[in-house]
Rosetta silent file (secondary structure, phi, psi, omega in degrees, C-alpha in Angstrom):
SEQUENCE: XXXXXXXXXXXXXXXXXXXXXXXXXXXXXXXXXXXXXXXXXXXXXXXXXXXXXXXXXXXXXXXXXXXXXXXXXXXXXXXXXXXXXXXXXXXXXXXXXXXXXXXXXXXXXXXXXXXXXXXXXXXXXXXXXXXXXXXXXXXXXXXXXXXXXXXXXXXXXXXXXXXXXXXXXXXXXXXXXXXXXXXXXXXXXX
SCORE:     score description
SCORE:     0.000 S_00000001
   1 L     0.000  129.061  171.850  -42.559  -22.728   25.680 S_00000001
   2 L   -78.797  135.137  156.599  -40.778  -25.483   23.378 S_00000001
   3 L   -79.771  131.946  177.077  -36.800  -25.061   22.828 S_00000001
   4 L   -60.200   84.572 -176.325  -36.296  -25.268   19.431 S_00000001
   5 L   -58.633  141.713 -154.912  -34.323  -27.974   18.796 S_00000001
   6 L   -99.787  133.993 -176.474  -31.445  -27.420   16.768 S_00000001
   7 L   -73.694  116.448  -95.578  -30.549  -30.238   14.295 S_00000001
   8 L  -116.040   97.543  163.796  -27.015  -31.228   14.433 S_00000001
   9 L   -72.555  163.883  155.080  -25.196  -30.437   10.971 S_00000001
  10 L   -78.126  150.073 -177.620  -21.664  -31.421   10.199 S_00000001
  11 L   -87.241 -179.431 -154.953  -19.343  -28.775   10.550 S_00000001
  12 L   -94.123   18.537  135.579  -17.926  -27.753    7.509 S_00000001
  13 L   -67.913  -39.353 -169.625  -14.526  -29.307    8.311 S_00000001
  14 H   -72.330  -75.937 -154.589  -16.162  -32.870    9.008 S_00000001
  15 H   -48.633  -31.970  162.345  -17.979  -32.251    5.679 S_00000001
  16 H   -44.587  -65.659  169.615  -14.670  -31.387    3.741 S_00000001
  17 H    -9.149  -52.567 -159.814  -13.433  -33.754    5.160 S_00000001
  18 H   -91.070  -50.570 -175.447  -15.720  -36.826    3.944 S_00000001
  19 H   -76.991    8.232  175.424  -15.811  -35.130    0.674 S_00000001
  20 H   -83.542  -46.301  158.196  -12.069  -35.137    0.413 S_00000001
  21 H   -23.723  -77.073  179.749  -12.591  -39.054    1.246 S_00000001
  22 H   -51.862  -46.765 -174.295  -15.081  -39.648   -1.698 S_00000001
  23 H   -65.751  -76.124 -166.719  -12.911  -37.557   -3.988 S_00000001
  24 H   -38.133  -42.848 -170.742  -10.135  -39.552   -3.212 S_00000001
  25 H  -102.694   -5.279  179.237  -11.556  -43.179   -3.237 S_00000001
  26 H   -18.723  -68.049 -158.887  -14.321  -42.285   -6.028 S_00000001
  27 H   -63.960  -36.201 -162.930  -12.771  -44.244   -8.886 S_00000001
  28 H   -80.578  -27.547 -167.810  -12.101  -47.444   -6.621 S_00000001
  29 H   -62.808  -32.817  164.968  -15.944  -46.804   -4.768 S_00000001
  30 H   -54.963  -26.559 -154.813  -17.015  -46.653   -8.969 S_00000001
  31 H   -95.008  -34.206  177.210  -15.105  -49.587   -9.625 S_00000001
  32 H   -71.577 -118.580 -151.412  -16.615  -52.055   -6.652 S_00000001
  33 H   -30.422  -46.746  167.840  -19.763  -51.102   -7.460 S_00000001
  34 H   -37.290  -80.804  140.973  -19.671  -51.603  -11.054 S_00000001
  35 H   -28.497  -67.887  129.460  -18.141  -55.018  -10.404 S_00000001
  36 H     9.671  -61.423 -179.325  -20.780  -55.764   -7.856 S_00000001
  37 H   -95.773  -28.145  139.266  -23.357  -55.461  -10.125 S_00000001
  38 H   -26.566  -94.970 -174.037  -21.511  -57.116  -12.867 S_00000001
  39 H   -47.844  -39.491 -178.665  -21.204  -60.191  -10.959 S_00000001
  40 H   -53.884  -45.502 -157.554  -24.887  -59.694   -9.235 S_00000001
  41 H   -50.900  -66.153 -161.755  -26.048  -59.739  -13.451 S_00000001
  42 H   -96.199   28.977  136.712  -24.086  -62.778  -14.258 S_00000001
  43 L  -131.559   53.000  124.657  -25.206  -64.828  -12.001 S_00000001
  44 L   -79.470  -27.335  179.802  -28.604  -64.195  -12.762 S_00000001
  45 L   -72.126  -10.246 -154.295  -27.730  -64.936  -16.287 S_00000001
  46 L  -108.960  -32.366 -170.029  -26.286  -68.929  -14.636 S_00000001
  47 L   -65.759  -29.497 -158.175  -29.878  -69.078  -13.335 S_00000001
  48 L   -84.667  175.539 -148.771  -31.473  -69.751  -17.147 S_00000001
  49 H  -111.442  -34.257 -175.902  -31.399  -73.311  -19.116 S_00000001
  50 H   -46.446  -67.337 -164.469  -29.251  -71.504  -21.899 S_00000001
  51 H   -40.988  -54.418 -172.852  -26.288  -71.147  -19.337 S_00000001
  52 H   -66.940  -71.912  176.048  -26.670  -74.605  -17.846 S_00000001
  53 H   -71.051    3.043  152.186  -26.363  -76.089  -21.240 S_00000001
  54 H   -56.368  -79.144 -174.875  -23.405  -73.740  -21.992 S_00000001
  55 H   -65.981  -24.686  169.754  -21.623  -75.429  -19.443 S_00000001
  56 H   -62.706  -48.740  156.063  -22.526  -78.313  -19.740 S_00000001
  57 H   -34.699  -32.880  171.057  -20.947  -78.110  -23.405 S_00000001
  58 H   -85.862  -41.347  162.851  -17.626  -76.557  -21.438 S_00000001
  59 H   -66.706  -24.990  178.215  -17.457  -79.229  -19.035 S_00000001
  60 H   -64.086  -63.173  163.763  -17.937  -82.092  -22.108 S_00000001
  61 H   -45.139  -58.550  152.778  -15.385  -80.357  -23.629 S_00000001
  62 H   -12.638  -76.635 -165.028  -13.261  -79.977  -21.008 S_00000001
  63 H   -51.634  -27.068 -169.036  -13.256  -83.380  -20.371 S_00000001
  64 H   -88.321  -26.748 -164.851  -12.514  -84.419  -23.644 S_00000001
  65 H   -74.121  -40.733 -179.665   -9.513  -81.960  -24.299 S_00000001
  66 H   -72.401  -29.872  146.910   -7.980  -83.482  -21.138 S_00000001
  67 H   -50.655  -37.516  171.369   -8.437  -86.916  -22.379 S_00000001
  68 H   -86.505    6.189  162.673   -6.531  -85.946  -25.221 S_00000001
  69 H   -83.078  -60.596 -128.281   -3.542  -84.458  -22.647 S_00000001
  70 H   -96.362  -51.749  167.122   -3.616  -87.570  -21.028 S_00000001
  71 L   -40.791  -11.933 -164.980   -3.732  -89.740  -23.681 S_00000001
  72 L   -82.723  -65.463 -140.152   -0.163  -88.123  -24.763 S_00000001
  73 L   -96.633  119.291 -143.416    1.294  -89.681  -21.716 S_00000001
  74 L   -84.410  144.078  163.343    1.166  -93.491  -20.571 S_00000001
  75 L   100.484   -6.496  176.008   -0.736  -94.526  -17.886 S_00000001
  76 L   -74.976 -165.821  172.812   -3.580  -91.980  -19.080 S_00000001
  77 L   -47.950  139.566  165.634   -7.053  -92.034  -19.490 S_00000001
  78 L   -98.749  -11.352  173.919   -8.174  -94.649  -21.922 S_00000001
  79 L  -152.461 -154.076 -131.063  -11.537  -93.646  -22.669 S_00000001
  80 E   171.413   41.331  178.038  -13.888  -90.623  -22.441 S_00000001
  81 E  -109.474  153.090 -151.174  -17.427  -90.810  -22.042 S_00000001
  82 L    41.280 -116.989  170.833  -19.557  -87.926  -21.968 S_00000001
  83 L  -110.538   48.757 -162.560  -17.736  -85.896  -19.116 S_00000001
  84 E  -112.763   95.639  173.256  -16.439  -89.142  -17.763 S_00000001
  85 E  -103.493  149.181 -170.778  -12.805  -90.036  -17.566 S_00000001
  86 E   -71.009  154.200  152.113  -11.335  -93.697  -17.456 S_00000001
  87 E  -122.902  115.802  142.563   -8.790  -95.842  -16.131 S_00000001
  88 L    52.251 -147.283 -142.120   -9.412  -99.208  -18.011 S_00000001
  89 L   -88.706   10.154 -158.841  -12.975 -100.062  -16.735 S_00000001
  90 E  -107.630  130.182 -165.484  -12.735  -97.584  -13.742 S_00000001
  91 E  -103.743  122.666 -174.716  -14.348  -94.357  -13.791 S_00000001
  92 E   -99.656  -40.281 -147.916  -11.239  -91.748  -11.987 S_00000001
  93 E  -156.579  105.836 -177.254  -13.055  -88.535  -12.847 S_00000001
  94 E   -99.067  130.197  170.435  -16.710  -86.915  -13.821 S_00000001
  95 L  -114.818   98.247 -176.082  -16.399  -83.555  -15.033 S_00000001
  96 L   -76.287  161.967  176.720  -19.648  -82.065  -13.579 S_00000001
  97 L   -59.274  -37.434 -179.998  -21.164  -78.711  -14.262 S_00000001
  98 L   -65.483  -38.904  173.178  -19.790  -76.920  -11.234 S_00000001
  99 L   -39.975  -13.034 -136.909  -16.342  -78.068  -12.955 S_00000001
 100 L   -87.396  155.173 -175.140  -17.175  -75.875  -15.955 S_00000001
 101 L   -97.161  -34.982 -169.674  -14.194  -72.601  -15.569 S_00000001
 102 H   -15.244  -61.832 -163.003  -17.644  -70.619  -16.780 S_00000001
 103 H   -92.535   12.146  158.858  -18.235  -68.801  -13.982 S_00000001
 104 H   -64.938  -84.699  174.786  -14.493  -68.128  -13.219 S_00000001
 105 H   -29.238  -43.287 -141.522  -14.798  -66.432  -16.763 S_00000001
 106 H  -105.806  -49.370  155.336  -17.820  -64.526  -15.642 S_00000001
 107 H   -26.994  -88.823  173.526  -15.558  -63.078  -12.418 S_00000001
 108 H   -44.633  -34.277 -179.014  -12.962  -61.661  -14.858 S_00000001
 109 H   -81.774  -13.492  154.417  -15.254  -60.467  -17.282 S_00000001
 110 H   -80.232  -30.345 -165.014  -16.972  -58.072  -14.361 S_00000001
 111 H   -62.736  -60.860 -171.885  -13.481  -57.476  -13.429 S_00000001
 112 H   -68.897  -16.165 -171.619  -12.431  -56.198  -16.877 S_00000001
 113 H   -80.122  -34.218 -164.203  -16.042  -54.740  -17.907 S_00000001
 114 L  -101.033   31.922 -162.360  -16.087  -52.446  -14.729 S_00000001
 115 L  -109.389  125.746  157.007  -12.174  -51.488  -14.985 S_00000001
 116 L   -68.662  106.308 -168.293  -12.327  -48.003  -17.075 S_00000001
 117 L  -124.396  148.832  139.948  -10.617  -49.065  -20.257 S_00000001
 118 L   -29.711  124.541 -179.067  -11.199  -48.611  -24.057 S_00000001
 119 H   -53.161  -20.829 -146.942  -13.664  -51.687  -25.365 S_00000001
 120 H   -97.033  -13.800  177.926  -10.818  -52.754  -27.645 S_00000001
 121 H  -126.540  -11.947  168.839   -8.730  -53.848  -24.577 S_00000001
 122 H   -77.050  -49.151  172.043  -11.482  -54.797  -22.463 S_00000001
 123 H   -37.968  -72.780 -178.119  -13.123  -57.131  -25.355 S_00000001
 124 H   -38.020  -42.767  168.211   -9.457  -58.353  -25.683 S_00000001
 125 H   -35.720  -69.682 -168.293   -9.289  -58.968  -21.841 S_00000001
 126 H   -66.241  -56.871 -156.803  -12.324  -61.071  -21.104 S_00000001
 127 H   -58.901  -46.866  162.572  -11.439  -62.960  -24.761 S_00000001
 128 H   -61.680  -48.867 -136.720   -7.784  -64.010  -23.562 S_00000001
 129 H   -77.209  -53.642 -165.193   -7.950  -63.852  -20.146 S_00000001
 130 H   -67.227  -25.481  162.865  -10.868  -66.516  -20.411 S_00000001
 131 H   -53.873  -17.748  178.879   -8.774  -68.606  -22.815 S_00000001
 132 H   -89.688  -20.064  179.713   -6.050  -68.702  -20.188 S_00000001
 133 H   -79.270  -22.070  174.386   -8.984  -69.980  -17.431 S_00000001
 134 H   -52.147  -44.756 -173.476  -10.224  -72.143  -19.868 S_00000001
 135 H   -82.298  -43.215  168.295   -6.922  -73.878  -20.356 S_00000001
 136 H   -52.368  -33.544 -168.698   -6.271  -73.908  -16.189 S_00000001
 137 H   -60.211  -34.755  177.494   -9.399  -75.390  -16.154 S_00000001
 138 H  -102.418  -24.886  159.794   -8.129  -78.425  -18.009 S_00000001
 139 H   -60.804  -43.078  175.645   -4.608  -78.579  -16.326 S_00000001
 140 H   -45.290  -75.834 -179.486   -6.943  -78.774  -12.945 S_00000001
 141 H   -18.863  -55.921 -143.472   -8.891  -81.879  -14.924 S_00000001
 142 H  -111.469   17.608  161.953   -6.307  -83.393  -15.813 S_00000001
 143 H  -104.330   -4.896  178.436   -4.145  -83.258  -12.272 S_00000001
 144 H   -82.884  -55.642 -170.000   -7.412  -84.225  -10.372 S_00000001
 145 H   -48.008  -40.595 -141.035   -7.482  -87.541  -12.991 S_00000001
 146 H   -77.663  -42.141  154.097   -3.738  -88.168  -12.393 S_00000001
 147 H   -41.560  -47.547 -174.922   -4.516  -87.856   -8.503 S_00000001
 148 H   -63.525  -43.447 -149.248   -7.778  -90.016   -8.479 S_00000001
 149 H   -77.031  -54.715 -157.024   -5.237  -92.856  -10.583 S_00000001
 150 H   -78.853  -25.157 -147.753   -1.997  -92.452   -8.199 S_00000001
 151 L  -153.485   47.547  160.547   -3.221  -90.214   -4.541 S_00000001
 152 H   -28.280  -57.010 -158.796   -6.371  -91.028   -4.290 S_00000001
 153 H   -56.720  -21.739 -166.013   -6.388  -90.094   -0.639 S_00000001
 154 H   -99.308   31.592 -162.579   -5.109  -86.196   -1.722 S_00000001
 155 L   -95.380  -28.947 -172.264   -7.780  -86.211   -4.285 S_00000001
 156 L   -80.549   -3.431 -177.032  -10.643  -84.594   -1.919 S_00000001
 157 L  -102.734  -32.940  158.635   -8.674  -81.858   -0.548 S_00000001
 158 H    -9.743  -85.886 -173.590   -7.088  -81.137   -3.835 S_00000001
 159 H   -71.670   -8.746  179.461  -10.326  -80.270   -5.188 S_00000001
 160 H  -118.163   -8.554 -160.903  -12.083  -78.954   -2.847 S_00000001
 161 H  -136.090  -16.170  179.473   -9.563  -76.511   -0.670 S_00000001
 162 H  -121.686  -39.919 -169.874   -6.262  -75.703   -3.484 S_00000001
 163 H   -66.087  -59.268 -153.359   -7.845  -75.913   -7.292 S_00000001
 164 H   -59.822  -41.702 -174.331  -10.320  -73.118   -6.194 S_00000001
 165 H   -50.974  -41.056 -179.822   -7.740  -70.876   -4.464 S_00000001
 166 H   -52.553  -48.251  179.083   -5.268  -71.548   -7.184 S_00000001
 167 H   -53.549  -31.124 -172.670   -8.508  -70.363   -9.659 S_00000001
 168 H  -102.191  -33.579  155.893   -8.905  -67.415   -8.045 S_00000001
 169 H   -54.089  -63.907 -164.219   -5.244  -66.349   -7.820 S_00000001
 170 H   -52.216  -28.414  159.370   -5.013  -67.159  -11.418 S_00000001
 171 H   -66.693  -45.816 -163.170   -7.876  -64.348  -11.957 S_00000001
 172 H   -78.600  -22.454  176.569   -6.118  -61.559   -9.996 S_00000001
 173 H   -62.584  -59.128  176.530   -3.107  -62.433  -12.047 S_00000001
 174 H   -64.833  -36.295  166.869   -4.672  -62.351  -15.198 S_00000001
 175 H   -55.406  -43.014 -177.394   -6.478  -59.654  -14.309 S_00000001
 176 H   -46.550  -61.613 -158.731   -3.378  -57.550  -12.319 S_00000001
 177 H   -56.232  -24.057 -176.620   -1.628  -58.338  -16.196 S_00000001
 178 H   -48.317  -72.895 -174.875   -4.656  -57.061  -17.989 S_00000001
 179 H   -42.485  -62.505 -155.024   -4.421  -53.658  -16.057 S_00000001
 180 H   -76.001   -9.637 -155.458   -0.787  -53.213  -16.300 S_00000001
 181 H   -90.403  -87.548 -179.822   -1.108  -54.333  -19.828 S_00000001
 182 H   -52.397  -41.611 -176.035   -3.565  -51.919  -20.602 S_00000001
 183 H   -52.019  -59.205 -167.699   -1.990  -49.062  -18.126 S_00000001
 184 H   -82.728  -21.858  170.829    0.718  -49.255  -20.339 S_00000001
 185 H   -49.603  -58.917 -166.251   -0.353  -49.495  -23.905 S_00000001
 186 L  -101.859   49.024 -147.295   -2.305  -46.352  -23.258 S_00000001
 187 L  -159.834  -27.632  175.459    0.568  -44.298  -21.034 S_00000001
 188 L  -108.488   -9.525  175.055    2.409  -44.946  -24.589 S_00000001
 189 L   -62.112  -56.176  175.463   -0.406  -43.557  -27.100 S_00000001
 190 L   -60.449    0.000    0.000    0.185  -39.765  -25.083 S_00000001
């Protein structure tokens, strides 16, 4: 004769338990995921030729707005071509597609799409918040040129180990203010 084997349930304390868990972290396990899948989207959307020349158009731009920072101030760029900035005959700075703030914008805009808000403050969110990354994006430019002209030697860790961290603080910032922003606006409508 076979013993039946008995399958091992959870006891119903364990199982409270877990579902006491779930209850509890639901909104942030909603909110990750959401995000997640966000971010998963848009950069699938970075994969396509539209996207590429999008940025490329952000990075021209870029480059040019920061030429026209620089240009304020002596000793700045003197010329501009394409995403190319100048010293006299000297090329200091190419502002390449991975420069583009795009996909910095594309963080925050999962951040604020999967935060439950009214569209009227999320639309508002992504639409500032990327105007303020837009604009870091060109303070970066145009402290990487002033490095390539004066500190060369700080120029590669600059750019490759402090602009991004700095980029990505500056999203949880904008983002923290969004929330608390939002948090509060609609904590004063009730």
């Amino acid at each position: 004769m076979k013993k039946s084997r008995k399958s091992r349930q959870p006891s119903p304390t364990y199982r409270k338990k877990i579902t006491a868990w779930y209850q509890d972290k639901k909104p942030i396990l909603l909110f990750a995921a959401k995000f997640l899948g966000l971010v998963t989207f848009f950069s699938l959307l970075s994969l396509l030729p539209a996207y590429h020349r999008l940025q490329g158009f952000e990075a021209e731009w870029s480059a040019r707005l920061a030429h026209y920072f620089l240009s304020i101030f002596p000793g700045g760029a003197s010329t501009v071509s394409g995403g190319a900035l100048y010293r006299g005959s000297e090329a200091i700075l190419e502002v390449k597609l991975n420069c583009s703030a795009l996909h910095y914008c594309w963080m925050l805009a999962s951040a604020v799409l999967a935060y439950p808000a009214p569209w009227f403050y999320r639309l508002a969110g992504i639409i500032f918040g990327s105007l303020i990354l837009l604009a870091a994006n060109i303070l970066r430019i145009v402290c990487l040129f002033l490095l390539g002209c004066y500190y060369p030697d700080w120029f590669p860790d600059v750019h490759e180990h402090y602009w991004p961290v700095v980029s990505l603080l500056l999203i949880v910032l904008v983002m923290g203010t969004w929330v608390i922003g939002t948090q509060t606006l609609l904590c004063q409508k009730k």
